[in-house]
C-alpha positions, 0 to 999 in steps of 0.5 A, spaced: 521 498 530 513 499 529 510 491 527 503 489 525 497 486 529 499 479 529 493 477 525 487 479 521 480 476 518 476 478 515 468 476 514 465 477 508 457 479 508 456 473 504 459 468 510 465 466 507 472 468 511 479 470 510 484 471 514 493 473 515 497 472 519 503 477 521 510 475 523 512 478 530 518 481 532 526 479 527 532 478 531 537 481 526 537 486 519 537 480 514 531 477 518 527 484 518 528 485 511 525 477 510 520 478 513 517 484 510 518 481 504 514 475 506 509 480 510 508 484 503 507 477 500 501 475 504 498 481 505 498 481 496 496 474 497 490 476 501 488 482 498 488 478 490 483 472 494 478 477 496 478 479 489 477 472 486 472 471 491 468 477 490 468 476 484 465 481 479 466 487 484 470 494 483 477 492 485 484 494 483 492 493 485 497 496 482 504 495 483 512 497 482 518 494 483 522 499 479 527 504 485 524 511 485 528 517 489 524 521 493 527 528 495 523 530 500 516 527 497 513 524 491 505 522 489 507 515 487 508 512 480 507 505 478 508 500 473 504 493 474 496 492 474 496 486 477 488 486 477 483 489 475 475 488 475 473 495 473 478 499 469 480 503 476 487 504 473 489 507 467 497 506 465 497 511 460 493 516 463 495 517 469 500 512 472 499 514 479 492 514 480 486 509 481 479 512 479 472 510 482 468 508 477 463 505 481 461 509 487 462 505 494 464 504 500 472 501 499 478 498 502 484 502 500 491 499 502 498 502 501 505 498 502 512 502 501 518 499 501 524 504 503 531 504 501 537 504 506 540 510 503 541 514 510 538 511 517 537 519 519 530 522 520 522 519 518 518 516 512 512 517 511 507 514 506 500 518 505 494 516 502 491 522 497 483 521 495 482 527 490 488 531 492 487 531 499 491 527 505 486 522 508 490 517 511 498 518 513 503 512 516 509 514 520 515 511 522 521 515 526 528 510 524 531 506 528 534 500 524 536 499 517 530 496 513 523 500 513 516 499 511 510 503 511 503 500 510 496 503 512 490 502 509 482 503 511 475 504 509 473 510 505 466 512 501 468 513 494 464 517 488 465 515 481 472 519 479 474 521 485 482 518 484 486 515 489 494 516 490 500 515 494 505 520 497 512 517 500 515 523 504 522 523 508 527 528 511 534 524 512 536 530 507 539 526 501 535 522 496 531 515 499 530 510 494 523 507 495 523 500 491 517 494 492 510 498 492 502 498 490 496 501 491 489 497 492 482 499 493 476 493 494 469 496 494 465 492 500 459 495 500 
């Protein structure tokens, strides 16, 4: 099972540091889905401190906890906006989607929890900035509980949109349960 770096920080231009630990590797199933429930947890923790502190800049997380079944893949909807700085994500228009509203450069992050429901083939999480793929994370299974999470940094226009994709091949519907979606613009 593929693991994240142990550590991250981050260094804002005006000085001020954050930073998250990851755990390393569990030696049980109970133990991975725990800690992949508390790794989701610190890096939302992270990413809402970065919004505090960046205070009036363009940031957005969306979230879901409701189980969606994916056969063999889906844009992702969501239910829950739990911040938003710039009217980035609209309920009622798109569910799926997190709209630029001021151009830049961003930090966007993906996190999709998968269900058990077959431990056969891959799953695989897919960032799309207008339509197209810009950012893909990949897991073979090799165990019970499973995760993807990805992010990176990308120029963003005013409308360009922001989605995610979860794709897998075990042949039956897989279940996705705790997911969110967040863009934090940096410069």
């Amino acid at each position: 099972m593929a693991w994240l770096p142990t550590s991250y920080a981050y260094t804002h231009p005006d000085g001020w540091n954050d930073s998250v630990n990851f755990p390393t590797t569990p030696a049980s199933e109970a133990q991975t889905r725990s800690l992949l429930q508390e790794q989701h947890a610190e890096a939302l923790g992270f990413i809402n401190d970065i919004a505090l502190k960046l205070n009036n800049v363009p940031a957005a997380r969306i979230s879901s906890g409701t189980a969606q079944a994916v056969t063999p893949s889906l844009i992702l909807p969501f239910t829950n906006e739990d911040f938003d700085t710039d009217n980035i994500f609209d309920i009622n228009t798109d569910p799926t989607k997190l709209v630029c509203k001021t151009a830049g450069i961003y930090i966007v992050s993906a996190y999709v929890y998968w269900g058990t429901e077959s431990a056969t083939g891959y799953r695989e999480t897919t960032i799309y900035r207008n339509g197209s793929a810009i950012s893909n994370s990949l897991i073979i299974l090799n165990g019970a509980y499973w995760a993807t999470t990805l992010s990176s940094i990308y120029k963003l226009n005013v409308n360009d949109y922001i989605q995610i994709r979860a794709g897998q091949n075990s042949g039956v519907n897989v279940t996705v349960g705790t997911r969110s979606l967040s863009m934090v613009k940096i410069a």
